[in-house]
C-alpha positions as CSV (number, residue, x, y, z in Angstrom):
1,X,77.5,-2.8,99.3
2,X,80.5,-0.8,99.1
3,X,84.0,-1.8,100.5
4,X,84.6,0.9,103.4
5,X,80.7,1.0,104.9
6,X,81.9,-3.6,105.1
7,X,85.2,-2.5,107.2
8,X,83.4,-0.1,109.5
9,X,81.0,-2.4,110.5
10,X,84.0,-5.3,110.6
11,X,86.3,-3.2,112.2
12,X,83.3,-2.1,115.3
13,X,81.2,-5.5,115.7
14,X,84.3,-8.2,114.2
15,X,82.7,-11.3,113.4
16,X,79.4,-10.9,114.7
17,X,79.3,-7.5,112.3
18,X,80.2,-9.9,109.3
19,X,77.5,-12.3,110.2
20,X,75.2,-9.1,110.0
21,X,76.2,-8.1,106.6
22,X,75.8,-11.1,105.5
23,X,72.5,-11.1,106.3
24,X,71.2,-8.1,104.8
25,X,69.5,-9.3,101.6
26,X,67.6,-12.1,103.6
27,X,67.0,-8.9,106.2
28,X,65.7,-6.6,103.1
29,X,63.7,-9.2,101.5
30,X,61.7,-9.9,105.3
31,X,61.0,-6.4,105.4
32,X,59.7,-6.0,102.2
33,X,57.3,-8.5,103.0
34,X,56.4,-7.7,106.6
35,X,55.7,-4.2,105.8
36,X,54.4,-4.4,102.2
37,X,57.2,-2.3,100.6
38,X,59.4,-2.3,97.6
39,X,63.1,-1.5,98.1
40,X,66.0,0.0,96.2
41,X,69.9,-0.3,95.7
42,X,71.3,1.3,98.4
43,X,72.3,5.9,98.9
44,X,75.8,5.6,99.7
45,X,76.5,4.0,103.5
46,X,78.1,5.1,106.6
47,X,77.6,2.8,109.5
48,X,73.7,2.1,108.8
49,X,72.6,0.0,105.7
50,X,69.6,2.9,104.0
51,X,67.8,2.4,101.0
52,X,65.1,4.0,99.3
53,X,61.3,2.1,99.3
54,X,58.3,2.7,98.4
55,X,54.7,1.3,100.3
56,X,52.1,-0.2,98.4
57,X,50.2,2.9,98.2
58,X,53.1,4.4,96.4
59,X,54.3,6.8,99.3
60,X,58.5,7.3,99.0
61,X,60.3,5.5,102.4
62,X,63.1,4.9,103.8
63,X,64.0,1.5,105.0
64,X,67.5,1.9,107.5
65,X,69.1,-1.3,108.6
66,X,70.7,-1.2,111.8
67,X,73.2,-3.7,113.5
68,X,70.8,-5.2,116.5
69,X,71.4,-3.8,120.0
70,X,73.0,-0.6,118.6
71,X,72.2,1.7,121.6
72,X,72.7,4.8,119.4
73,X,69.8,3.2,117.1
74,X,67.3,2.8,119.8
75,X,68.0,6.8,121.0
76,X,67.9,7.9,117.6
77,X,64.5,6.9,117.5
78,X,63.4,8.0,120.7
79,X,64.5,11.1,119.7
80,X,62.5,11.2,116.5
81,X,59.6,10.7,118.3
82,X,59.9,13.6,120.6
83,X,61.0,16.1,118.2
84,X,58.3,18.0,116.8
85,X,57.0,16.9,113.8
86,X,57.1,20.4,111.8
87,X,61.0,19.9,111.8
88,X,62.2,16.4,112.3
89,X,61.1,13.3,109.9
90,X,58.8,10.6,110.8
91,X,58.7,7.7,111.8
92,X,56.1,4.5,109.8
93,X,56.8,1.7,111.1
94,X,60.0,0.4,113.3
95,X,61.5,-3.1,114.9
96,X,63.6,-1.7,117.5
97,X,65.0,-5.4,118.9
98,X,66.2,-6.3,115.0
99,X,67.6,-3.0,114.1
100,X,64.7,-1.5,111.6
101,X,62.9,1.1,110.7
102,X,60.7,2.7,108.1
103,X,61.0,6.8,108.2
104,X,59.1,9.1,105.7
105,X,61.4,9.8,102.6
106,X,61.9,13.6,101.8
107,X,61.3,13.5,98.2
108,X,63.4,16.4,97.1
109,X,65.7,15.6,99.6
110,X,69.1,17.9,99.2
111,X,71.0,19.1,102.1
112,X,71.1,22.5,103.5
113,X,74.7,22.8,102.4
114,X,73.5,23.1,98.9
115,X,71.6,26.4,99.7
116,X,74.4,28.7,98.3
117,X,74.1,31.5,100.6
118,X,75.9,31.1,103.9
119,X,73.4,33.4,105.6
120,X,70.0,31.8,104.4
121,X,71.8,28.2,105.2
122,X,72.5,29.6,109.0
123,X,68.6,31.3,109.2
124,X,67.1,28.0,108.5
125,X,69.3,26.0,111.1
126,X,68.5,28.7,113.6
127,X,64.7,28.9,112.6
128,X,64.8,24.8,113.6
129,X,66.9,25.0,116.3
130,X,64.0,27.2,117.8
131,X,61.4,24.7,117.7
132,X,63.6,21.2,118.1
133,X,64.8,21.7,121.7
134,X,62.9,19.8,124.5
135,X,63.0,21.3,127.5
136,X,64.3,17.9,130.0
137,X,61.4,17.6,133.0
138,X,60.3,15.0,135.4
139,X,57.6,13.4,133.8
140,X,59.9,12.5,130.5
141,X,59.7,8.5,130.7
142,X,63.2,7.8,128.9
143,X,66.4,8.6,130.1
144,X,68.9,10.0,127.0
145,X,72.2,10.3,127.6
146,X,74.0,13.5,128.3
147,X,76.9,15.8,127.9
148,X,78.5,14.3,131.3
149,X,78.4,11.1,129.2
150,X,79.9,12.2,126.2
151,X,83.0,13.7,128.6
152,X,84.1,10.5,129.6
153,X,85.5,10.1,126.0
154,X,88.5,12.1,128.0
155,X,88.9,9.9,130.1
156,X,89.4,7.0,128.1
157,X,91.4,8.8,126.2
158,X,93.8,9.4,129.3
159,X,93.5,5.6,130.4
160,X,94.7,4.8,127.1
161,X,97.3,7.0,125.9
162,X,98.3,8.7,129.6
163,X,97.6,12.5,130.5
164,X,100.7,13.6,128.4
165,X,101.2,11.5,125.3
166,X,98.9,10.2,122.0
167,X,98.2,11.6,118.8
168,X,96.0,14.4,120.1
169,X,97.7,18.1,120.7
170,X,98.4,18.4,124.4
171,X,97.0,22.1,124.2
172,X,93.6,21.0,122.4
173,X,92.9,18.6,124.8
174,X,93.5,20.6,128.1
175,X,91.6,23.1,126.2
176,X,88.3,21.0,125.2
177,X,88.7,18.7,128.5
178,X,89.0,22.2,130.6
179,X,85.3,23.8,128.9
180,X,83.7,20.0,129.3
181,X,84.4,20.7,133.2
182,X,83.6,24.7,133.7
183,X,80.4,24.5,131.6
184,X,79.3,21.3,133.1
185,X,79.6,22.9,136.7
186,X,77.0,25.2,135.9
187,X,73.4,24.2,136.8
188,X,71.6,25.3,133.8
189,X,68.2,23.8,131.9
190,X,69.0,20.8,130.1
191,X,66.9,19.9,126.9
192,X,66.9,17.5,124.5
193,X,69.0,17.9,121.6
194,X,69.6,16.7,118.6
195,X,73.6,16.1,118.6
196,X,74.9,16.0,115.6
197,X,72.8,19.3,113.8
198,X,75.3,20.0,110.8
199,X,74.1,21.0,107.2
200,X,74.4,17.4,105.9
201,X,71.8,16.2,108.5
202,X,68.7,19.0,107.5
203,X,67.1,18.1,104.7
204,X,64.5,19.6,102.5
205,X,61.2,18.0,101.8
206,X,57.8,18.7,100.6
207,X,57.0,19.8,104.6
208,X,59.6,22.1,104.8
209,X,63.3,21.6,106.1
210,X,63.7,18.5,108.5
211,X,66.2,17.4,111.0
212,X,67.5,13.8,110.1
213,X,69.6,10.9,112.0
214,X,69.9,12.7,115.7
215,X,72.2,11.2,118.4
216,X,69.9,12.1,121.2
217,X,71.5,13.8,123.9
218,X,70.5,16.0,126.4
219,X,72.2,19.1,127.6
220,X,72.5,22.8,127.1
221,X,71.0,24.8,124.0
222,X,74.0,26.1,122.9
223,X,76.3,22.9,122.6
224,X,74.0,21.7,119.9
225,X,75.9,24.0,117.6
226,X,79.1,22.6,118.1
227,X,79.0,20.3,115.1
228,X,77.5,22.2,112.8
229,X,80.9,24.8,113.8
230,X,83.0,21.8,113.7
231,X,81.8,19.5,111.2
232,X,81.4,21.3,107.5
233,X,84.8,22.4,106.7
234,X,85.2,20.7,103.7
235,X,82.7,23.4,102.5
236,X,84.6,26.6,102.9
237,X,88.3,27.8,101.9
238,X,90.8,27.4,104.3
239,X,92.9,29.6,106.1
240,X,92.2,33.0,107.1
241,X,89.0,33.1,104.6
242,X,87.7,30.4,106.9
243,X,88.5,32.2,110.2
244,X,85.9,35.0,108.9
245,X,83.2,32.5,107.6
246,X,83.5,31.1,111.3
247,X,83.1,34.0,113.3
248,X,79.8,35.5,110.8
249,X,78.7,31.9,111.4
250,X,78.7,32.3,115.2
251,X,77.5,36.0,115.1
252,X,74.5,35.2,113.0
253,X,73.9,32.2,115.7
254,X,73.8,33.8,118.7
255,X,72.2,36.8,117.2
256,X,69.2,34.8,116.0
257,X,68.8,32.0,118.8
258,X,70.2,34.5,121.4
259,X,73.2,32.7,122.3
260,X,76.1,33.9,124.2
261,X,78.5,34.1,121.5
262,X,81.9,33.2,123.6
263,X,79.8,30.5,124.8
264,X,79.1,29.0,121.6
265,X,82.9,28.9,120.2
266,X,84.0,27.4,123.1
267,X,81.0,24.4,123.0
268,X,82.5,24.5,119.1
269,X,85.9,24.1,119.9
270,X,85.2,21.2,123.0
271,X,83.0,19.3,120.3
272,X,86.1,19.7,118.2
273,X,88.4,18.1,120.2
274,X,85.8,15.4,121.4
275,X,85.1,14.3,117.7
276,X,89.1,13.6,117.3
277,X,88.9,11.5,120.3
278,X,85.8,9.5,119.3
279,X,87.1,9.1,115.8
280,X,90.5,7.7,117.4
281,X,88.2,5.2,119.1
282,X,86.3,3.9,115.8
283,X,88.5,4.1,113.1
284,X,92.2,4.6,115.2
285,X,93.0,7.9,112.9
286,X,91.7,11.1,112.4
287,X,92.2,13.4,109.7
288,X,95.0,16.8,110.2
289,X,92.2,19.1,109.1
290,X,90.4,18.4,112.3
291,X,92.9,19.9,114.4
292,X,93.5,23.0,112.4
293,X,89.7,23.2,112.9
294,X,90.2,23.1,116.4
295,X,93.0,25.3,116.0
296,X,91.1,27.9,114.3
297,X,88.3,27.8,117.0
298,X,90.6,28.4,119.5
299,X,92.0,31.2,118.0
300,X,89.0,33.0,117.0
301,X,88.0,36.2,117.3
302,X,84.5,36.9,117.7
């Protein structure tokens, strides 16, 4: 295991997250035998311990490793099995109360950031898009967070740091904290989303392009494209050669999913800020380039 995925967990469970790592081999080894598969060193780790596997039948897996009682687990897999199939992987076999679950493997498996052209990549996110949401009725039998929860994040930023201080621009926030509360007034259909829809998270496989590790939230269609707006900077030149990338991005969008455009930078540019303040809340930083990003969002010209 690598040094930084150890201090993330450390630094968000504290001892009990050490106890967890520590118990990973005898975790992998119970697996392998419960569900008769064989598993690999580790792809490079975030906050989830994933390896490749393989069944006994030879089929490519995915065994992910998940600290117990980790609520954004347990929605990421009720989410999986809502989604349509055609465009989200699957699940084979899963222990929600320990933290596990075998999903299919995509055996190519490259990102949709690797397609080369920008306007191909943005087609095949909008082709999913169209097919992923669920519209959010009566009879669904699990209750998924939603955009009203993900707001609060403002308020405990404001608890913390007060309504004019910390180490987020005063500007950004009133900005992303100001379209949280106008668009959230608005009674519009809510559907399940996937959350966190970027390039790095569609993959390709032998069934096509598929959606990988959603949060699970419900809300409005168009916030869903806030982090893929927000989230893939490191990808593009900066400066004014971004600005113009952004605003084709949001263009072709709209144009293809039939999005209001003004609607979608400002989703872009609240999911912006919001990601500062959750990043100030795991890891007690966040990186300069996220608020030029915001910056830039605000400033756009569509």
């Amino acid at each position: 295991m690598n040094i930084e995925f150890e201090k993330k967990i450390i630094s968000l469970f504290g001892e009990n997250g050490n106890k967890w790592l520590q118990s990973i081999p005898e975790l992998v080894s119970k697996y392998e035998k419960d569900w008769n598969i064989k598993v690999s060193p580790p792809f490079k780790l975030s906050y989830n311990y994933v390896c490749p596997a393989e069944t006994l039948d030879g089929k490519n897996a995915v065994l992910k490793l998940s600290f117990p009682d980790n609520k954004e687990f347990a929605l990421e897999l009720e989410a999986l099995k809502r989604f349509p199939k055609s465009v989200s992987i699957q699940i084979i076999k899963e222990d929600i109360s320990n933290g596990a679950v075998l999903i299919e493997r995509a055996v190519s498996g490259a990102p949709l950031r690797t397609i080369k052209s920008e306007e191909e990549q943005i087609s095949i996110a909008s082709d999913i898009i169209s097919k992923l949401h669920i519209p959010i009725s009566n009879d669904f039998n699990f209750t998924f967070p939603s955009i009203l929860d993900w707001f609060k994040a403002f308020e405990r930023y404001e608890k913390k740091y007060g309504v004019k201080s910390g180490p987020v621009p005063k500007k950004l926030l009133d900005l992303g904290e100001g379209i949280f509360k106008q668009f959230l007034q608005e009674k519009r259909q809510q559907y399940l989303l996937h959350g966190d829809l970027h390039s790095d998270n569609v993959i390709s496989s032998q069934r096509g392009w598929l959606v990988i590790d959603p949060k699970g939230i419900t809300g409005e269609r168009e916030f869903e494209l806030g982090a893929y707006l927000r989230n893939p900077y490191y990808d593009f030149p900066k400066e004014s050669h971004y600005s113009k990338l952004e605003s084709r991005r949001i263009l072709q969008f709209s144009e293809e999913l039939g999005f209001d455009k003004e609607r979608v930078r400002q989703w872009a540019l609240a999911c912006a800020v919001i990601s500062m303040l959750w990043f100030l809340e795991d890891e007690g930083t966040f990186k300069e380039i996220y608020v030029r990003n915001a910056e830039l969002l605000n400033n756009l010209k569509i």
